[in-house]
N, C-alpha and C positions, 0 to 999 in steps of 0.2 A: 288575309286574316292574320291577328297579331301572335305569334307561339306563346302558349305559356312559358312561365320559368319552370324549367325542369325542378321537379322536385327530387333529387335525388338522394336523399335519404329516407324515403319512403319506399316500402318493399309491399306492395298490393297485391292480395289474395281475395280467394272466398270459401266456405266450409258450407256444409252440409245442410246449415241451418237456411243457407242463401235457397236450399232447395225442398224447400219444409220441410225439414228433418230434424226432431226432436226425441226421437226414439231409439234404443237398438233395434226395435225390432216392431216394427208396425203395418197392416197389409197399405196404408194410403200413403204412405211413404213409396218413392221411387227407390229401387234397387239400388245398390252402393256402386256396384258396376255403371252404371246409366251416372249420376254422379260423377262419377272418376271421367267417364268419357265426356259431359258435357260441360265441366268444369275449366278443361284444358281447350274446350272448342270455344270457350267462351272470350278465353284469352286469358287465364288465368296461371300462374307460377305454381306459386303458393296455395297450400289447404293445411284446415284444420282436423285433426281427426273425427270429431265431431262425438256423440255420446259411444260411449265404449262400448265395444260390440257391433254398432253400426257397419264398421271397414273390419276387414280381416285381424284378427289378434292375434295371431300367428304373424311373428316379426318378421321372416325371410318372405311370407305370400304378401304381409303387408307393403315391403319393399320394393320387389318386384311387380305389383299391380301401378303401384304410386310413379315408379320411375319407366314401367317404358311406354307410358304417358308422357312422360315427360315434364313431370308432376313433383313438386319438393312440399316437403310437411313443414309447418313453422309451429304447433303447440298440440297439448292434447288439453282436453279440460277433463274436470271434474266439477261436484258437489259438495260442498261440507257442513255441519253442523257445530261449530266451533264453538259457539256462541254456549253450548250447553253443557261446558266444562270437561274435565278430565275424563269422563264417565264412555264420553263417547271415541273416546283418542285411537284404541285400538281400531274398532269398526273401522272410523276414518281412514287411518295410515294404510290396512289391510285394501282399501280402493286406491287410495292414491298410488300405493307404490305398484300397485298391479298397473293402473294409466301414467305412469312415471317413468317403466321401463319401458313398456311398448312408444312410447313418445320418445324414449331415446335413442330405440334402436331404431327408430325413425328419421333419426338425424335431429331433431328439433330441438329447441333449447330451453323452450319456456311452457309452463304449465299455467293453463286457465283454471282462477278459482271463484268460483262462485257460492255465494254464502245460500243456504237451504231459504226456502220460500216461508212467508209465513201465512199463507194461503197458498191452499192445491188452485194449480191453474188450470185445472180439467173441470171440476166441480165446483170449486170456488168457498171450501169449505172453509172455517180460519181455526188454522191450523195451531195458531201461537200467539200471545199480543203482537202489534206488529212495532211496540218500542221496547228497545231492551232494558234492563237495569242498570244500575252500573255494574254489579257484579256481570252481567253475560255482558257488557261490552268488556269488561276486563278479560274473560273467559276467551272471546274472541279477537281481541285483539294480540294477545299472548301468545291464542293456537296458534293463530297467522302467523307468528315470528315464529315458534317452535318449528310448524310445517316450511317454512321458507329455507329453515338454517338443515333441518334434514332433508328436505328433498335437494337441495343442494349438496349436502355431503354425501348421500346414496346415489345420486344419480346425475348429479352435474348440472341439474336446469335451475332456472327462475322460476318461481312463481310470479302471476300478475292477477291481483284481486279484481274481480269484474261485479262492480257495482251492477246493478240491475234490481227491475221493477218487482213488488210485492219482495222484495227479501230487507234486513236491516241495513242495510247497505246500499241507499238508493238517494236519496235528496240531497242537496249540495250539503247544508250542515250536517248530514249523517257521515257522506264521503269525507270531507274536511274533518271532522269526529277524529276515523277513523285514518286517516294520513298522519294526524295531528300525536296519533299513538303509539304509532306503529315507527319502528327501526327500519330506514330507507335503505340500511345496507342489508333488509331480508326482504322485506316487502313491499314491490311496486305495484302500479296501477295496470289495469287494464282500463280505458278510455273507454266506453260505447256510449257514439255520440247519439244514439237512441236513445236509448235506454235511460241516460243522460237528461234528454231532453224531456222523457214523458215522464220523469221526475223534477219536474221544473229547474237541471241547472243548463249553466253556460260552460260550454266544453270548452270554447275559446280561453273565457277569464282562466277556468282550470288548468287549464296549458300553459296560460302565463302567469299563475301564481305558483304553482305545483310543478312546475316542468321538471324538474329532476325528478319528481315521484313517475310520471309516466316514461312505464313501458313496453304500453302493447298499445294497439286502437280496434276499436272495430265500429265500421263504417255502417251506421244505418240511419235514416230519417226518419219522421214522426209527423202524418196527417195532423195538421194540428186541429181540422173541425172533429175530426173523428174525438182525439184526444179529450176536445172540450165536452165532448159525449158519455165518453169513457168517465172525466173524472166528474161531471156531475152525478152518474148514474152510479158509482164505485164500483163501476167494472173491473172483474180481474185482469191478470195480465192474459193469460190463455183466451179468454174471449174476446178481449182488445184484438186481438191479433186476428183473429178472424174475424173480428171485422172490421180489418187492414188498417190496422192503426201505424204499422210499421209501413212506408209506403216504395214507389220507386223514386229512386234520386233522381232529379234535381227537384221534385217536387212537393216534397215536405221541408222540416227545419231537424236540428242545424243546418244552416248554406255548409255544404262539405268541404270547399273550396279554402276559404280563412279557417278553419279546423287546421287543415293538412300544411299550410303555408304556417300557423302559429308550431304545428310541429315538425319541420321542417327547421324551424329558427333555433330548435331546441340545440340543431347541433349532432345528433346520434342518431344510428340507425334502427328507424322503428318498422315492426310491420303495421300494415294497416288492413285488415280482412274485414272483407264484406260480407253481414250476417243480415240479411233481410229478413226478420221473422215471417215464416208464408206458412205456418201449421193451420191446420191440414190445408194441401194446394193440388188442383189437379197438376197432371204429371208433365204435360207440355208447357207449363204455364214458368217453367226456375228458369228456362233456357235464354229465353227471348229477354227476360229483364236483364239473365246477369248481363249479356251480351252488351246490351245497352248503358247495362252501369259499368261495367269496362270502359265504354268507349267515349263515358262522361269523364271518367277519371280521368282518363287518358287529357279529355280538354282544360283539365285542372294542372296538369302537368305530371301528372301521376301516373 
């Protein structure tokens, strides 16, 4: 059998989400211990912290659980509501710098952000129009520089904006929008080639029109029948998911394969973490896939 080309500027991971975990604190969610242990059996380096609170926030138990696993942190994330001007800048900063500093005493370098929903993905309530004005894309494109240039100066990391489903931040021309605004020496992309896809763009062309904006990835696929279900019905993203519109790789879309080789060409060292959306999943069920999507990657060259 033919070796792939090593891809070696690809650093592959997986978070919390790969193990239906959307919550700090939920009883159908698996324990964060069970997590940590079966993340690194899975074959795994890298983890994200996943929603704050979920892993220990206490920096030294968080340290010591994560390493003698033999477990390395690559981003913490958060949520933001930028979009909705000055009004909310405190609230904001007072989360972020709380998941700011625990991600650094974690070792990790980069901050996942993700723009607030405009629709609750539990209930499916609509929350907000789901286009902005100009005024909230200016409001939010702004934050994003603001929040990039301070959490860089308090705390030394990158932000990486993570386009994603139901937020204003989701379809190729809203991404492009919003690349097209924004100051590349604060604020880069997060890639998820899901999330990506059931937003109808191409992660590829992105990669190779935008390659200097990406600087994160995360690896997921897209059922596309499910999908076509999802957008005829206008299903939320929460109920998408449960009814596995996020699938296992190799067998939804993006092909993950020409994804990871377009950023590989970029040149720079990116992570690439595996976020399988599996809210709510029974408890035996994150083990055996990631195991599998390891060992798919692995035949990608990754």
């Amino acid at each position: 059998m033919e070796r792939p080309t090593p891809l070696d500027r690809i650093r592959v991971g997986s978070a919390p989400d790969s193990w239906g975990v959307w919550f700090p604190d939920d009883p159908r969610q698996v324990p964060w211990e069970r997590f940590l242990d079966e993340v690194g059996e899975a074959g795994y380096e890298w983890i994200e912290l996943g929603p704050y609170g979920y892993l220990p926030t206490d920096p030294a138990r968080l340290t010591d659980e994560v390493a003698r696993r033999g477990l390395k942190v690559s981003a913490g994330t958060v949520f933001t509501g930028l979009h909705r001007g000055p009004a909310v800048w405190e609230e904001t900063w007072a989360h972020v710098s709380q998941v700011a500093a625990l991600t650094r005493a974690a070792g990790a370098r980069h901050l996942v952000v993700i723009p607030s929903f405009w629709r609750d993905d539990r209930t499916a309530e609509i929350l907000e129009p789901p286009e902005l004005t100009p005024a909230q894309w200016a409001h939010l494109t702004g934050g994003m520089e603001r929040l990039g240039r301070r959490v860089r100066e308090e705390y030394g990391l990158d932000i990486v904006v993570h386009p994603h489903a139901d937020t204003h931040i989701d379809t190729e021309a809203h991404v492009e929008r919003f690349l097209d605004s924004t100051d590349g020496d604060l604020v880069d992309l997060c890639l998820d080639t899901g999330h990506y896809a059931y937003c109808g763009g191409d992660s590829v062309r992105l990669i190779e029109t935008y390659g200097e904006r990406i600087g994160y990835l995360h690896l997921k696929q897209v059922d596309p029948d499910v999908l076509a279900e999802v957008v005829a019905g206008g299903v939320p993203f929460g109920p998408a998911v449960a009814r596995g519109v996020m699938c296992e790789p190799p067998s939804g879309v993006p092909e993950l394969g020409p994804v990871l080789e377009a950023a590989q060409k970029l040149g720079v060292d990116l992570f690439a973490i595996v976020e399988q959306d599996m809210y709510p999943c029974e408890p035996d069920a994150p083990l055996p896939i990631a195991t599998r999507t390891r060992r798919f990657l692995r035949s990608c060259g990754a």
